[in-house]
FIMARGU-68752 format. One record per residue (C-alpha): x, y, z; residue number from 1. Coordinates in steps of 0.5 Angstrom, whole numbers, plus 500, padded with zeros to 3 digits. Each point is the difference from the previous one (the first is absolute). Layout:
N
<pt><x>X</x><y>Y</y><z>Z</z><num>NUM</num></pt>
...
This chain:
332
<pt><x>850</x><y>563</y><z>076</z><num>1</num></pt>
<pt><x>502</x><y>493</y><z>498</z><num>2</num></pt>
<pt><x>508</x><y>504</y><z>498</z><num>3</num></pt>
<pt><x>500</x><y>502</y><z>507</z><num>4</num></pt>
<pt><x>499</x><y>494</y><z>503</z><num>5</num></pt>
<pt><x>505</x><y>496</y><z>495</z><num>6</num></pt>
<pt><x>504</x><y>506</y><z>503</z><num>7</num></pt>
<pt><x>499</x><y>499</y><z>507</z><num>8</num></pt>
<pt><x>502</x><y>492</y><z>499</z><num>9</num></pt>
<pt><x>505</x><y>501</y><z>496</z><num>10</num></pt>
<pt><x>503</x><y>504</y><z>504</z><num>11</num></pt>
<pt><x>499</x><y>494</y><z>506</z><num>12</num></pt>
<pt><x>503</x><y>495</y><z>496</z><num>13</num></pt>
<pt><x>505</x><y>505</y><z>499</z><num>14</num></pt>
<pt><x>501</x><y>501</y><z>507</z><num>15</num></pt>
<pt><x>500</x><y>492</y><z>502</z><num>16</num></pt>
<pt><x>505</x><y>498</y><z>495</z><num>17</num></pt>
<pt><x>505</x><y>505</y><z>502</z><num>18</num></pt>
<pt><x>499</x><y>497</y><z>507</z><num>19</num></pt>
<pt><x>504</x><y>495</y><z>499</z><num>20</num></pt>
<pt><x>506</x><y>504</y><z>497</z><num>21</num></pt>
<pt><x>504</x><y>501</y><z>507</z><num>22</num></pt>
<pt><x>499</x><y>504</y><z>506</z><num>23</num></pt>
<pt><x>501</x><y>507</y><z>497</z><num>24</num></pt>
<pt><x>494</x><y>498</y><z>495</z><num>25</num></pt>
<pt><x>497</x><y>499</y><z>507</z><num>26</num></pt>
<pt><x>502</x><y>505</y><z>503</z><num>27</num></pt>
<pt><x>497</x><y>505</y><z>493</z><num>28</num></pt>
<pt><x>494</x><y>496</y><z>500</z><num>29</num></pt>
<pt><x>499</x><y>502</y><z>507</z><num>30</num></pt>
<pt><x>501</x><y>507</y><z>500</z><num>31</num></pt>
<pt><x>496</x><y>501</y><z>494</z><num>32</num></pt>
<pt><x>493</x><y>497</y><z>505</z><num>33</num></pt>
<pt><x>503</x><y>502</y><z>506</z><num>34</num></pt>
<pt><x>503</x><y>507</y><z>499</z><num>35</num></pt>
<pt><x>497</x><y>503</y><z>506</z><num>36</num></pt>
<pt><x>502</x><y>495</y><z>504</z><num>37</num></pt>
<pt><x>507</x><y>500</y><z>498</z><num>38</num></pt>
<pt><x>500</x><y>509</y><z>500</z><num>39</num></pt>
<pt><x>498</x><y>498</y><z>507</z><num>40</num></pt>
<pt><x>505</x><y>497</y><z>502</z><num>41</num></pt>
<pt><x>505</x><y>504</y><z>498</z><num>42</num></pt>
<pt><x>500</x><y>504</y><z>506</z><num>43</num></pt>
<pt><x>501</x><y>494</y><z>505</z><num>44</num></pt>
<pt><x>505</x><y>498</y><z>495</z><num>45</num></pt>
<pt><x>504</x><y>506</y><z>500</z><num>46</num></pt>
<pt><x>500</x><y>501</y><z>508</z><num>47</num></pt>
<pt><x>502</x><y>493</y><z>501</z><num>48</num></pt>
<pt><x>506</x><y>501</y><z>495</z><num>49</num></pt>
<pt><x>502</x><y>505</y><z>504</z><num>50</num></pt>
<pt><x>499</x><y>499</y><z>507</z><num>51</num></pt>
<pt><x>502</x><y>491</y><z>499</z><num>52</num></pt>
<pt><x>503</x><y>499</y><z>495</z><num>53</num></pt>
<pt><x>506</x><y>506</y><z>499</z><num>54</num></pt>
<pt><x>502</x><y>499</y><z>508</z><num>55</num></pt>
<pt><x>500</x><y>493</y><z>499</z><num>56</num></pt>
<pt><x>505</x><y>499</y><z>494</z><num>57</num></pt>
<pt><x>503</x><y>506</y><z>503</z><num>58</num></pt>
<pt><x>501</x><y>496</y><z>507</z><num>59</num></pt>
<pt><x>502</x><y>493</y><z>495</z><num>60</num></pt>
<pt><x>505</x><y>504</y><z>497</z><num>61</num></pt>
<pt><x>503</x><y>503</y><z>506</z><num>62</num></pt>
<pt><x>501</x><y>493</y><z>503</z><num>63</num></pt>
<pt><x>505</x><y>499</y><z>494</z><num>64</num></pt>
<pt><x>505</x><y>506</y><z>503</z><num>65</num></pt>
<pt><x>504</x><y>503</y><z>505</z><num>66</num></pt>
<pt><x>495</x><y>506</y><z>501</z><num>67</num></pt>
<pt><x>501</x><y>503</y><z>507</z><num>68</num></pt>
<pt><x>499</x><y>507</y><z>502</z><num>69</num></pt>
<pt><x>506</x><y>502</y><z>499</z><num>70</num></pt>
<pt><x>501</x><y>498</y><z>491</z><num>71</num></pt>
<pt><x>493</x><y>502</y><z>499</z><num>72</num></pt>
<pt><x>499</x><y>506</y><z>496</z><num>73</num></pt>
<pt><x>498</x><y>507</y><z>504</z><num>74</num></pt>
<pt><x>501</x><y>507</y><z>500</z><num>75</num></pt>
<pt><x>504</x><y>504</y><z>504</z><num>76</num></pt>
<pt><x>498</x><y>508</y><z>499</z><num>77</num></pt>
<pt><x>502</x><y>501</y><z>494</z><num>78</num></pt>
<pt><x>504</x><y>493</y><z>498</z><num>79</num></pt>
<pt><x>497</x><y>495</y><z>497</z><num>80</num></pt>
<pt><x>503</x><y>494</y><z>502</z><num>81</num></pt>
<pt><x>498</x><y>493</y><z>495</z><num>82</num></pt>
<pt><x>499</x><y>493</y><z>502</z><num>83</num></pt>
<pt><x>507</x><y>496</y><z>502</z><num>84</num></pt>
<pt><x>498</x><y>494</y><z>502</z><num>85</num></pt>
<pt><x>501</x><y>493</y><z>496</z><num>86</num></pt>
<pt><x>496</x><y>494</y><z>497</z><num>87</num></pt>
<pt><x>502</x><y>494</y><z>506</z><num>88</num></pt>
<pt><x>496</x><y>495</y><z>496</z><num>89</num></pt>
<pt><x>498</x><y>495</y><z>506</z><num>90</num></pt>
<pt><x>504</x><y>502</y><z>505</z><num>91</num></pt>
<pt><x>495</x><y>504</y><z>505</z><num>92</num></pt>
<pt><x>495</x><y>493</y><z>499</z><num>93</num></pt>
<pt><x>506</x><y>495</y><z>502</z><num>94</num></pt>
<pt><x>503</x><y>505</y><z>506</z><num>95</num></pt>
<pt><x>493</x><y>500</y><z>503</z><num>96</num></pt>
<pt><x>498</x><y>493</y><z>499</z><num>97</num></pt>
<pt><x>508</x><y>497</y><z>502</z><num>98</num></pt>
<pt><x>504</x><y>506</y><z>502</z><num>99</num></pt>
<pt><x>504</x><y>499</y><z>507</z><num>100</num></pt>
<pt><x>496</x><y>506</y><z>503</z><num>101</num></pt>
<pt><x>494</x><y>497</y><z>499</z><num>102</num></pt>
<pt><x>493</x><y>504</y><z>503</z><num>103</num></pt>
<pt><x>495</x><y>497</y><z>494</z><num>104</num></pt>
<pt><x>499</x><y>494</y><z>503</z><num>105</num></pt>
<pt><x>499</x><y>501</y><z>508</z><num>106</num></pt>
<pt><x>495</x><y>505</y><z>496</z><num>107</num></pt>
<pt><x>497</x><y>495</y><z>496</z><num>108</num></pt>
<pt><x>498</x><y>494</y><z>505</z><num>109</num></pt>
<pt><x>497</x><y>506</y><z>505</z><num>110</num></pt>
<pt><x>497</x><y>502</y><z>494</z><num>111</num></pt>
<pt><x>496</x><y>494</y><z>499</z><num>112</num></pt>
<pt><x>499</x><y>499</y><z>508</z><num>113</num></pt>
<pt><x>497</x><y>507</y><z>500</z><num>114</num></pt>
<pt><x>495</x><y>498</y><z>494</z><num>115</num></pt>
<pt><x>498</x><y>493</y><z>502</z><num>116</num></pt>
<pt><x>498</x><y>503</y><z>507</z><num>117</num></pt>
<pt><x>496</x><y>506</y><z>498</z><num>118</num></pt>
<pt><x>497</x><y>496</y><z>494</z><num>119</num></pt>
<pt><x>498</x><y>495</y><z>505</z><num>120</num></pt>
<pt><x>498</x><y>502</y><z>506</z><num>121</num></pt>
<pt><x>496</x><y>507</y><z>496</z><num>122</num></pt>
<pt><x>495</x><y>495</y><z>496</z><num>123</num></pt>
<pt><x>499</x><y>496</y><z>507</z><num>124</num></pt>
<pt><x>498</x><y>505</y><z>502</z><num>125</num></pt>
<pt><x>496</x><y>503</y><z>495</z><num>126</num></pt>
<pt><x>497</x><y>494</y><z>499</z><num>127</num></pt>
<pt><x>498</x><y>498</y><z>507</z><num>128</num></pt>
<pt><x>497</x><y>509</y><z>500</z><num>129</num></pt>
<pt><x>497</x><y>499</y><z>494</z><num>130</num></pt>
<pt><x>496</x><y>493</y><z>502</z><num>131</num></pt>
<pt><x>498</x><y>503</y><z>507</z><num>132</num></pt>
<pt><x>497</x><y>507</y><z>497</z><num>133</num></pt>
<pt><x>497</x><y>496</y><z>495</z><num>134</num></pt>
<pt><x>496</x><y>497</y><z>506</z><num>135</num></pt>
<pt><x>493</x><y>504</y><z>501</z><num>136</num></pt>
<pt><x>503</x><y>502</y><z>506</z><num>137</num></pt>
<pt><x>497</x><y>507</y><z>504</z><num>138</num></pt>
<pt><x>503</x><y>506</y><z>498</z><num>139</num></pt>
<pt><x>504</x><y>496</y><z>493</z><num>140</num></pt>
<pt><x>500</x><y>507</y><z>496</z><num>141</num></pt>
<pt><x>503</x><y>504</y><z>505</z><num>142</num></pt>
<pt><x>506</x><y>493</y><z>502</z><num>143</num></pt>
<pt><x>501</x><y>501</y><z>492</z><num>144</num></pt>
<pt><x>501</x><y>507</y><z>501</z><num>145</num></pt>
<pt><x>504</x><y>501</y><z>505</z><num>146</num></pt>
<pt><x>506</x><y>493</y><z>497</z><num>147</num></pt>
<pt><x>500</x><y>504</y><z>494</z><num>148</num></pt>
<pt><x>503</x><y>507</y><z>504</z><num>149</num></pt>
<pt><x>507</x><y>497</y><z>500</z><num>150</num></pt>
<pt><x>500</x><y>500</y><z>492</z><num>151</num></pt>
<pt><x>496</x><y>507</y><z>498</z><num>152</num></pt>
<pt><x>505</x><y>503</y><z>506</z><num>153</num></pt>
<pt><x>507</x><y>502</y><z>496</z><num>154</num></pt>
<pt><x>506</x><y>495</y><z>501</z><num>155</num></pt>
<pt><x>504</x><y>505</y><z>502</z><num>156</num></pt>
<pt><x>495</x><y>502</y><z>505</z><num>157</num></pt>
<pt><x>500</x><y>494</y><z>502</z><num>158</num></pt>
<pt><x>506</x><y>498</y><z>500</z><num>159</num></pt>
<pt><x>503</x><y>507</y><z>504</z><num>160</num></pt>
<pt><x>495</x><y>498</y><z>505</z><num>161</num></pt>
<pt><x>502</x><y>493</y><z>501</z><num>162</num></pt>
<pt><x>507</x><y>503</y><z>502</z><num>163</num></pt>
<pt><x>498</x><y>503</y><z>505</z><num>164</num></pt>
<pt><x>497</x><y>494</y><z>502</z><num>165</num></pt>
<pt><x>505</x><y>496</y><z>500</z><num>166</num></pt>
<pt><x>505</x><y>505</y><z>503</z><num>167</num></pt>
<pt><x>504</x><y>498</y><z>508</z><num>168</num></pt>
<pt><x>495</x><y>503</y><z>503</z><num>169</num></pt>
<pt><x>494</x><y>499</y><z>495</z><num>170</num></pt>
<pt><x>493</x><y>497</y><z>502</z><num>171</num></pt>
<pt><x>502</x><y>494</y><z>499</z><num>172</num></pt>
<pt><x>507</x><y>499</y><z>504</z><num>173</num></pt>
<pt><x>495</x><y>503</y><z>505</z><num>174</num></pt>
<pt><x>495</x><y>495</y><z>499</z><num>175</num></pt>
<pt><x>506</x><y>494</y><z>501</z><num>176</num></pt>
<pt><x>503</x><y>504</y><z>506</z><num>177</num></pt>
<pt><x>493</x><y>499</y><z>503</z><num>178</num></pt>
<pt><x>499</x><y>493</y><z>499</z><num>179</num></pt>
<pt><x>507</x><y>499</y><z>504</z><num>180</num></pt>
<pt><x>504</x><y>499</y><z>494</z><num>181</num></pt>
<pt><x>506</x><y>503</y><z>496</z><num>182</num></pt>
<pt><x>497</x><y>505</y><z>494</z><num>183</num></pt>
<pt><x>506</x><y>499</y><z>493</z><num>184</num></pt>
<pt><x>503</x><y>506</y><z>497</z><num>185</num></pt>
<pt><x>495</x><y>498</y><z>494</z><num>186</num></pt>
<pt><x>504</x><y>506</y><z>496</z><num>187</num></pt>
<pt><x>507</x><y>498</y><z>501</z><num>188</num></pt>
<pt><x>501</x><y>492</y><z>502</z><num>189</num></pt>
<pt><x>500</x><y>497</y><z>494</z><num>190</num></pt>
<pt><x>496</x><y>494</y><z>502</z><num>191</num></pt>
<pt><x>494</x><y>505</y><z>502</z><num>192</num></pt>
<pt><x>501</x><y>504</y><z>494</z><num>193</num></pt>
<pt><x>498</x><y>494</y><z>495</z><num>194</num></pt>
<pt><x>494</x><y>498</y><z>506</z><num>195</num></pt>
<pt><x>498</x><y>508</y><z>500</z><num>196</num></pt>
<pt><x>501</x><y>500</y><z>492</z><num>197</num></pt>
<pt><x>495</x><y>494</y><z>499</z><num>198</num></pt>
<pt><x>495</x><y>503</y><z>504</z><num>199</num></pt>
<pt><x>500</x><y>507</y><z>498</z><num>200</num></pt>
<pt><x>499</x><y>496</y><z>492</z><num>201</num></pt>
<pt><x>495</x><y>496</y><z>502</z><num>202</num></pt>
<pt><x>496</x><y>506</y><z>504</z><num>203</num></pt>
<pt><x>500</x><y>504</y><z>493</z><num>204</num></pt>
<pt><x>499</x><y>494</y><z>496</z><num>205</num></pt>
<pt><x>494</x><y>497</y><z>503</z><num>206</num></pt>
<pt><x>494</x><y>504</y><z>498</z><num>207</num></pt>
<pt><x>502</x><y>498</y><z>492</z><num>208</num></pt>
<pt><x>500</x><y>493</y><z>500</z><num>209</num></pt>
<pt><x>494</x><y>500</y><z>506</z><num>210</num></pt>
<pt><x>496</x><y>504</y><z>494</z><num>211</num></pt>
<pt><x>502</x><y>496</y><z>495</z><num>212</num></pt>
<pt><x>498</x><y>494</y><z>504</z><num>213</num></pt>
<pt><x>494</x><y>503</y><z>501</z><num>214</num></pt>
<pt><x>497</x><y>501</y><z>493</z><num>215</num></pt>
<pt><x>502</x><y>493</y><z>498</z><num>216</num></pt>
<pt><x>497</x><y>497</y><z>506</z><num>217</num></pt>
<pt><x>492</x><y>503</y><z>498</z><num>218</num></pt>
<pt><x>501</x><y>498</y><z>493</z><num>219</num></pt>
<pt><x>500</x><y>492</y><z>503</z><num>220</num></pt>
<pt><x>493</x><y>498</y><z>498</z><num>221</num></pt>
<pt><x>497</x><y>498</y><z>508</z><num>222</num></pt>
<pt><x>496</x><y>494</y><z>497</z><num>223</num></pt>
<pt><x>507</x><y>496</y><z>500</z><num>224</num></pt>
<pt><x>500</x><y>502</y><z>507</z><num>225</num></pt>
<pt><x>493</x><y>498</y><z>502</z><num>226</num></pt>
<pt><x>502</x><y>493</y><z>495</z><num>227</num></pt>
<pt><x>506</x><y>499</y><z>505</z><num>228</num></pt>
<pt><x>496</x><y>502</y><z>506</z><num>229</num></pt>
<pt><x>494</x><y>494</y><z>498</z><num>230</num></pt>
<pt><x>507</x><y>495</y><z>499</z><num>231</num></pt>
<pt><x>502</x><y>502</y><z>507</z><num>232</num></pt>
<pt><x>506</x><y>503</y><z>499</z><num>233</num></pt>
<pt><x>503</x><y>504</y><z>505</z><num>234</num></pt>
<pt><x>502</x><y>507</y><z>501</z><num>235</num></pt>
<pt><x>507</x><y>499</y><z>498</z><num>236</num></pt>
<pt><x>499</x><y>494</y><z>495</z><num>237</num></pt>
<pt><x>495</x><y>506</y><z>497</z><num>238</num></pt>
<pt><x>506</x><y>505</y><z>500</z><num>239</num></pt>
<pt><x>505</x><y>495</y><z>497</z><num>240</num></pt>
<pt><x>495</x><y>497</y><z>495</z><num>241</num></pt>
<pt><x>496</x><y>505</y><z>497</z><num>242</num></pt>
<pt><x>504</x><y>507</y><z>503</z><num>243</num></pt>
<pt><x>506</x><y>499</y><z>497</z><num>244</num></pt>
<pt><x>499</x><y>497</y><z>494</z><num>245</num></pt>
<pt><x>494</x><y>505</y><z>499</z><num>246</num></pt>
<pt><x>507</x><y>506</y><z>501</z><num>247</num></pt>
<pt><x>505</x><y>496</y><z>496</z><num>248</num></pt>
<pt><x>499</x><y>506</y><z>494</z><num>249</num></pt>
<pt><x>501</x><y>506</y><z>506</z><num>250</num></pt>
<pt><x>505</x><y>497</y><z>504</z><num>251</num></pt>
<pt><x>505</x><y>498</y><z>494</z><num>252</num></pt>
<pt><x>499</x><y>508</y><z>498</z><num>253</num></pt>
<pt><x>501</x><y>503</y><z>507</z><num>254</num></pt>
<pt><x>506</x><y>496</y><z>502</z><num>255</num></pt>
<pt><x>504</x><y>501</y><z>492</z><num>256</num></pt>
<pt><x>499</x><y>507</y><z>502</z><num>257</num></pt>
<pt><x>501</x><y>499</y><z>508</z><num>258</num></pt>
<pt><x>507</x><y>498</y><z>498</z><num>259</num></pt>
<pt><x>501</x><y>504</y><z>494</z><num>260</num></pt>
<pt><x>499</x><y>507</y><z>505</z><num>261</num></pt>
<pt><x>504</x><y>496</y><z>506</z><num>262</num></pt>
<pt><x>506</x><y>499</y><z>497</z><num>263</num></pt>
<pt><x>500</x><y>507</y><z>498</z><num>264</num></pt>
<pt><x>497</x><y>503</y><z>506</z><num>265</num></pt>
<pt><x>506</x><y>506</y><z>501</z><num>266</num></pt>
<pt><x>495</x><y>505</y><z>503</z><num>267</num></pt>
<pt><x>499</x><y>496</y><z>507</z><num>268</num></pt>
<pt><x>507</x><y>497</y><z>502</z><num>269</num></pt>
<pt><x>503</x><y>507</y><z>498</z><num>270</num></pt>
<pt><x>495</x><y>505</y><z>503</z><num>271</num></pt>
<pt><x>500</x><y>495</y><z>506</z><num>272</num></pt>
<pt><x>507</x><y>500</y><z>501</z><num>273</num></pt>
<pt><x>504</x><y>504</y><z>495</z><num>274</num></pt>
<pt><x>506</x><y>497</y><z>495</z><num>275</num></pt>
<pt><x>505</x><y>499</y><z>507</z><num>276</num></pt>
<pt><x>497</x><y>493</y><z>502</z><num>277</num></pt>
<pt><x>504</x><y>496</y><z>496</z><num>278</num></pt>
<pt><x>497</x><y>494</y><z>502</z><num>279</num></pt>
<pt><x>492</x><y>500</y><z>499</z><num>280</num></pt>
<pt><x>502</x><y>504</y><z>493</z><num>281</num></pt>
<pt><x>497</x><y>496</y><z>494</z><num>282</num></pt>
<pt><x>502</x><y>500</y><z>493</z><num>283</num></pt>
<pt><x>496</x><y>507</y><z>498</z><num>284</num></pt>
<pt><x>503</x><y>504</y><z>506</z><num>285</num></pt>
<pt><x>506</x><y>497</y><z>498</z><num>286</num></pt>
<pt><x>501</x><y>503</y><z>493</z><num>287</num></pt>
<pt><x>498</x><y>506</y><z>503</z><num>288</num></pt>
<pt><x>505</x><y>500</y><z>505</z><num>289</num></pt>
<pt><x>505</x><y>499</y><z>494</z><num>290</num></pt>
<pt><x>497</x><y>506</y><z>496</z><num>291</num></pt>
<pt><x>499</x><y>505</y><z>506</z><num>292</num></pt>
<pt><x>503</x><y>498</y><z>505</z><num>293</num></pt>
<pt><x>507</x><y>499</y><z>500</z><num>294</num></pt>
<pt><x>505</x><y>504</y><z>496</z><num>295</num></pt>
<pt><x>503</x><y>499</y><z>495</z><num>296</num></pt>
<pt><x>492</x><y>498</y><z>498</z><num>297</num></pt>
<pt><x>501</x><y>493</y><z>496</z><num>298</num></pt>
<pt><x>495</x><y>502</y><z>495</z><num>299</num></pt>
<pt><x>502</x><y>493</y><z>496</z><num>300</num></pt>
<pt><x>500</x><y>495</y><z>506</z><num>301</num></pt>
<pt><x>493</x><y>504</y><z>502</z><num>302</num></pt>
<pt><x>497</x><y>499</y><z>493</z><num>303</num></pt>
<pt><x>502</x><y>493</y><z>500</z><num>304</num></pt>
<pt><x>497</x><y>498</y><z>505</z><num>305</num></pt>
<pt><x>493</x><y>503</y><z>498</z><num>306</num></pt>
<pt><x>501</x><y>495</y><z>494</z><num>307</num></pt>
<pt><x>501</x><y>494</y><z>504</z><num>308</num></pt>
<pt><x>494</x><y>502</y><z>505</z><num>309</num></pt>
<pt><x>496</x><y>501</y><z>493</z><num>310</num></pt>
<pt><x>503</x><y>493</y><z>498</z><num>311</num></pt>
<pt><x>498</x><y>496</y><z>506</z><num>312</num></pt>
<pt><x>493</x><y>503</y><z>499</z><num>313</num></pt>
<pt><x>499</x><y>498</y><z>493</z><num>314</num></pt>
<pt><x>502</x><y>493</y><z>502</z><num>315</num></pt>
<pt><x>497</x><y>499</y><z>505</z><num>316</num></pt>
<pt><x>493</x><y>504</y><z>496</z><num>317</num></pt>
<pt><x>501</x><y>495</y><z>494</z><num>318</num></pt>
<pt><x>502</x><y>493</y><z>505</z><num>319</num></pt>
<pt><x>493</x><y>502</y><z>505</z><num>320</num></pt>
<pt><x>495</x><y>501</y><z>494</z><num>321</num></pt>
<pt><x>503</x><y>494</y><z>497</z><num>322</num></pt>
<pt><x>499</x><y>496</y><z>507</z><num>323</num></pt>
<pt><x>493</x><y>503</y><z>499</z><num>324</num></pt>
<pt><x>497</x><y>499</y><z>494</z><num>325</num></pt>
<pt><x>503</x><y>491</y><z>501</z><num>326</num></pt>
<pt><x>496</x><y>500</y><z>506</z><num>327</num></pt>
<pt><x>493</x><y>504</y><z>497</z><num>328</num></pt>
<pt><x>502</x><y>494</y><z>494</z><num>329</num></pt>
<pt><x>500</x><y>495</y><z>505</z><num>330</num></pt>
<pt><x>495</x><y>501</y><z>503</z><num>331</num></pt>
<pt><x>495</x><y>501</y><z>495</z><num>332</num></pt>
């Protein structure tokens, strides 16, 4: 009995001294504690290998080629024919950032107006939703359900019915031309389009951040309100001083995934309008306009551009998480 346990310690002892050899000793020591944990994970692993990190290093790898449709290897019948195209090293980023014809850069500020405005206005009004359907009001459960339908309904179905909508003879023109005023083509004007993109965003966005907002705001304690109240607070200085602080941890989540989502939101601007209307198109439609929508199809300038939509979404999450975690350690 006594051997076993001098065994069991020795082995401890072993273990804890070969902690401090490096990571690979961390990574064996790991392994031979938790090697259930890690046979587990091998499946998830594998998948995103697959399905992330090969397109990914294929698309980086394209960016610093000529690689068209044209010099890509394909087969014709019998006839093999090989890749042709050529290492260009940064070519593609330097035309589409500078270049003569430049089309990035009106792409990019509607990119940036596009999210700030559907981020926006999607959390106002989830917030105020969330906060008037967290009210004991009659009927709460069914006001519930019936906000939640535009997200369980599919964007595609949703997005196709808002075509017809918003066509020149749509329910909303017809509603205009009865109140006396004059009804856009909100389908091909190109101000209406940016309008009509917003709203149709904000109707299929909504629900979510309403739901979130929703759990964060029955999980503030009601004695910090009912302490307000004793102070004489009034409503609004409750909602600004108990309120938003108490969905601070939400509403940074929410909004991190809101622009996330908007910036490459392709199903709404494409559904809605196709790839012709040049002037609404942001920068994921873009890409994909330069991949399927013209010949020769510009694979290179099409995966360059998804990089650069990758890396403006990696700086802005590291800048924001970094913006946060200052203001949660200033305010503690």
């Amino acid at each position: 009995m006594t051997t076993v346990v001098e065994g069991k310690s020795a082995r401890q002892s072993h273990h804890g001294r070969g902690s401090g050899r490096g990571p690979m000793q961390l990574i064996k020591n790991s392994y031979n504690q938790y090697w259930y944990a890690w046979a587990m994970c091998v499946p998830v692993v594998l998948v995103l290998l697959t399905v992330v990190a090969y397109p990914l290093i294929q698309g980086i790898y394209l960016t610093f080629t000529d690689a068209t449709s044209l010099n890509v290897g394909r087969t014709i019948g019998v006839n093999e024919i090989p890749d042709s195209y050529s290492w260009v090293g940064l070519k593609n980023y330097t035309e589409i950032l500078t270049g003569s014809n430049n089309q990035f850069w009106p792409h990019f500020v509607w990119t940036v107006i596009w999210t700030v405005a559907c981020v926006a206005l999607t959390y106002a009004l989830g917030l105020g939703l969330a906060v008037a359907i967290n009210r004991q009001i009659k009927a709460r459960g069914f006001y519930r359900m019936l906000l939640i339908l535009p997200w369980a309904v599919p964007t595609f179905v949703t997005i196709f019915a808002w075509r017809l909508i918003l066509a020149d003879d749509g329910v909303v023109n017809q509603i205009l031309i009865g109140l006396g005023l004059d009804g856009p083509s909100w389908l091909s004007d190109p101000f209406a389009q940016k309008v009509a993109a917003i709203a149709v965003n904000i109707w299929c966005g909504f629900p979510f951040i309403m739901i979130s907002m929703l759990g964060g705001l029955q999980s503030i304690p009601r004695e910090l309100y009912e302490a307000a109240e004793m102070d004489g607070a009034t409503p609004w200085q409750r909602f600004v001083n108990v309120t938003l602080p108490g969905l601070r941890p939400v509403s940074s989540t929410v909004i991190l995934l809101g622009v996330i989502w908007t910036f490459n939101q392709f199903n709404v601007i494409f559904l809605l309008f196709g790839g012709n209307s040049d002037s609404v198109q942001i920068l994921v439609t873009y890409a994909y306009r330069l991949f399927f929508g013209q010949q020769p199809q510009d694979y290179a300038r099409s995966a360059t551009v998804g990089i650069l939509c990758l890396s403006l979404l990696v700086v802005f999450t590291s800048v924001y998480r970094r913006w946060l975690k200052r203001n949660d350690q200033g305010a503690l």
